[in-house]
ZALUM-677905 format. One record per residue (C-alpha): residue in one letter; chain; x, y, z; residue number from 1. Coordinates in steps of 0.05 Angstrom, whole numbers, plus 5000, padded with zeros to 4 digits. Example, Ala and Ser with C-alpha at 12.3 -4.5 7.8 and 13.67 -1.06 7.14 Angstrom:
BEGIN
  residu  chaine     X     Y     Z  num
       A       A  5246  4910  5156    1
       S       A  5273  4979  5143    2
END
This chain:
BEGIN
  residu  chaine     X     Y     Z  num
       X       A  5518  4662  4304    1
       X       A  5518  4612  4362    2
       X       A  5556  4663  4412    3
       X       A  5498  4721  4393    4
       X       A  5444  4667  4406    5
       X       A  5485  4649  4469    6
       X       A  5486  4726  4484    7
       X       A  5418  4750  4484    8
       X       A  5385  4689  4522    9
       X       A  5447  4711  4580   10
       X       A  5427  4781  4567   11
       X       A  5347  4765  4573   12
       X       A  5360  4716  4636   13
       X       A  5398  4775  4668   14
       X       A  5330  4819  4648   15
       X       A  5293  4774  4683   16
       X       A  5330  4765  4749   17
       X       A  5337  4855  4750   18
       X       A  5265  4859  4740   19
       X       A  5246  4807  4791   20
       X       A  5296  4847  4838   21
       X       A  5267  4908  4824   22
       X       A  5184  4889  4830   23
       X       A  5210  4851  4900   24
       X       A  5158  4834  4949   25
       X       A  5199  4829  5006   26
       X       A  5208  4911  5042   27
       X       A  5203  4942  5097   28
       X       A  5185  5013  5106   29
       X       A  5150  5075  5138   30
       X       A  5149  5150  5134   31
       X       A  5100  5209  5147   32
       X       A  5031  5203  5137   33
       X       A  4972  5257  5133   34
       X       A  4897  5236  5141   35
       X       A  4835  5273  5117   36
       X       A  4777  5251  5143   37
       X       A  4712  5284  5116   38
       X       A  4644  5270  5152   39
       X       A  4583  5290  5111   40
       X       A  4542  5345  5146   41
       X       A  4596  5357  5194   42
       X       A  4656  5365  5161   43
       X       A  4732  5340  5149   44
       X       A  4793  5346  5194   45
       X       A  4868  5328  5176   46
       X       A  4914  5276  5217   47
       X       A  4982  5269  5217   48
       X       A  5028  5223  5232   49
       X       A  5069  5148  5214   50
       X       A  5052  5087  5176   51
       X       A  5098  5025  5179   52
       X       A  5090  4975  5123   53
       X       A  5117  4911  5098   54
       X       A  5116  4851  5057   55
       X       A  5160  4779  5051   56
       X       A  5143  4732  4988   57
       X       A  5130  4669  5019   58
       X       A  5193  4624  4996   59
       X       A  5194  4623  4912   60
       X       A  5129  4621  4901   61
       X       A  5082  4683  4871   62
       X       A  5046  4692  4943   63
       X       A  5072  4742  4984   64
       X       A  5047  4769  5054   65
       X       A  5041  4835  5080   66
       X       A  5017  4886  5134   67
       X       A  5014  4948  5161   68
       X       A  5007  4995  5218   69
       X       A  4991  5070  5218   70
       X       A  4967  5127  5268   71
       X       A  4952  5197  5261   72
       X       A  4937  5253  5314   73
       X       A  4895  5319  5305   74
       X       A  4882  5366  5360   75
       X       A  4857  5429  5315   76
       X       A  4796  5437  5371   77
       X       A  4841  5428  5440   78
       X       A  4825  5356  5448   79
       X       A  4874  5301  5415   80
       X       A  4841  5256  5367   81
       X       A  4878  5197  5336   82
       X       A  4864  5159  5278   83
       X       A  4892  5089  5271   84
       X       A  4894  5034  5225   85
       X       A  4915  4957  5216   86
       X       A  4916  4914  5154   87
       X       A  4945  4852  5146   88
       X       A  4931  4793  5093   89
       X       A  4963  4754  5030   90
       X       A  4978  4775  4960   91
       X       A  4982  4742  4902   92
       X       A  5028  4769  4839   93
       X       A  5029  4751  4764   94
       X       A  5078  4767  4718   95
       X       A  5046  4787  4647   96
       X       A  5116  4824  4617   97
       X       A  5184  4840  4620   98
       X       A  5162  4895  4670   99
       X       A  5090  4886  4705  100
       X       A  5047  4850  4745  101
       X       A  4984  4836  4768  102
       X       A  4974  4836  4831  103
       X       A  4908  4814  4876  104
       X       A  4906  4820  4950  105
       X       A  4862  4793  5015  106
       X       A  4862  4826  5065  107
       X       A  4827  4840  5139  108
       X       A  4818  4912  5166  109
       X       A  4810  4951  5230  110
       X       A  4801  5020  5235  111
       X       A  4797  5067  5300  112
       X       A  4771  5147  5316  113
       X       A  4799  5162  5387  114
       X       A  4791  5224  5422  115
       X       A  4806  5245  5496  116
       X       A  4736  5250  5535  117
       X       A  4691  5212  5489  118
       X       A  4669  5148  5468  119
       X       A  4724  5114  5402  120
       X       A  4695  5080  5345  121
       X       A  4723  5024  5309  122
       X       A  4708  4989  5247  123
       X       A  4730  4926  5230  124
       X       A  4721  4880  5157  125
       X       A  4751  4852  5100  126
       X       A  4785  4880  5041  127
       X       A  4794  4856  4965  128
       X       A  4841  4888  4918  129
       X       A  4864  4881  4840  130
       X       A  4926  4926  4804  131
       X       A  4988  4929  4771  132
       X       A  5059  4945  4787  133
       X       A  5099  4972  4725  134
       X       A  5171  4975  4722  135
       X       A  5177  5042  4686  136
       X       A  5250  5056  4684  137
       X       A  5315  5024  4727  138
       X       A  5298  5062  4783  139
       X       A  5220  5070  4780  140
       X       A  5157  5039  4794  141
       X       A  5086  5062  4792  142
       X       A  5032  5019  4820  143
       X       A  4952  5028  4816  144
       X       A  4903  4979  4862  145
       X       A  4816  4988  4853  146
       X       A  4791  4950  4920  147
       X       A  4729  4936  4959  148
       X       A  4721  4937  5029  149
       X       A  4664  4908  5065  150
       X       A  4636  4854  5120  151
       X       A  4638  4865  5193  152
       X       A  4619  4940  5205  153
       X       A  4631  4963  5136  154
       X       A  4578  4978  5088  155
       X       A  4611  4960  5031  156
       X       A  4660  5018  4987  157
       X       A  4701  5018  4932  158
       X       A  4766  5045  4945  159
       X       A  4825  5067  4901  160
       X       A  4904  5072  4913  161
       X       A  4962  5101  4870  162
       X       A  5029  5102  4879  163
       X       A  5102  5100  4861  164
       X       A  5179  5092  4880  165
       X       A  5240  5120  4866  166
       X       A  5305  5081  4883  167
       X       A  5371  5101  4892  168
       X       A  5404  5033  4899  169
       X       A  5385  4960  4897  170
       X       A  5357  4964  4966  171
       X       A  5338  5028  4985  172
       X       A  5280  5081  4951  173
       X       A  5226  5129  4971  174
       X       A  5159  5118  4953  175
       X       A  5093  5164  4954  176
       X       A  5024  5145  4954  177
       X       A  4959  5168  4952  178
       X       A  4884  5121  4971  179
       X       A  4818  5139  4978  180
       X       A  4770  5108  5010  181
       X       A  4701  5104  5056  182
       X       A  4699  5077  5128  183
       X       A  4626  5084  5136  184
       X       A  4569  5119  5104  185
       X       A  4582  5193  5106  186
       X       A  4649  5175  5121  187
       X       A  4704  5190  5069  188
       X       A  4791  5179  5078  189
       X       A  4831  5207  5036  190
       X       A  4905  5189  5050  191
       X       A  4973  5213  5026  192
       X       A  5035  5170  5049  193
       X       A  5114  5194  5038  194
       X       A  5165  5139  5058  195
       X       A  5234  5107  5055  196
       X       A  5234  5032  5036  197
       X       A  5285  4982  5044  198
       X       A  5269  4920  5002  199
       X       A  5304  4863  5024  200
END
């Protein structure tokens, strides 16, 4: 009786350390990236091009770091017009199961239109976000986030982000996602992500 008691606390420590392993918060990764942007009265154009991303928990604690880089071209029209964004802030995760967390996020925001010949715009502000991660199988995660972004030269918009990962091995996987959000009045993203991450 004392060796199956033994057992299953070995057994549920191991659980522990394979799910902390497999919700990590310390990755790197990038991939393709395709931007629709959708101006009311004028209409929407699709971008394409990379995002890199990453994260590092800060030491053993539950706050981890992360940030982000992506651009996307169009040049439907004869004139190239990029789209680029950067994020960066902190995260914060708690662990309510065997397999999830809830996760809330600060972050600060700058987005840029550029096109050849005529005056960029840029938006810059700050960005709140709540979700979960879920551990739904060995080798699978899905994650949801509901976030608001506002201050600076944002209005104030709700935006929403879904995603998951597949792994192959402890360290490597491939992840989709898909967020929409608002940039300005009138001014609506919608973007779909497809990526290789290595968490580390």
């Amino acid at each position: 009786m004392k060796n199956t008691i033994l057992l299953s606390v070995a057994l549920a420590s191991a659980s522990c350390g394979v799910h902390a392993q497999d919700l990590g918060y310390t990755y790197l990764e990038g991939g393709y990236a395709r931007v629709n942007v959708d101006i009311d009265g004028v209409g929407d154009a699709d971008f394409d091009g990379v995002q890199l991303r990453g994260s590092a928990q800060i030491g053993v604690s539950d706050f981890y770091v992360f940030g982000g880089l992506g651009i996307a071209r169009n040049d439907d029209a004869g004139v190239d017009v990029d789209f680029s964004e950067l994020q960066g802030g902190v995260g914060y995760r708690y662990e309510i199961g065997s397999s999830v967390d809830l996760i809330s996020e600060l972050s600060v925001l700058r987005q840029m239109i550029d096109a050849d010949g005529v005056a960029g715009a840029d938006a810059s502000g700050g960005r709140i976000a709540v979700g979960a991660r879920v551990a739904m199988a060995d080798n699978v995660e899905g994650y949801a986030k509901l976030g608001y972004t506002g201050g600076g030269d944002f209005d104030g918009s709700f935006n929403a982000t879904i995603g998951a990962q597949y792994r192959w091995s402890d360290s490597w996987g491939v992840v989709g996602e898909l967020e929409r959000s608002r940039i300005d009045a009138g001014v609506d993203v919608i973007r779909l992500l497809i990526g290789v991450r290595a968490t580390l």
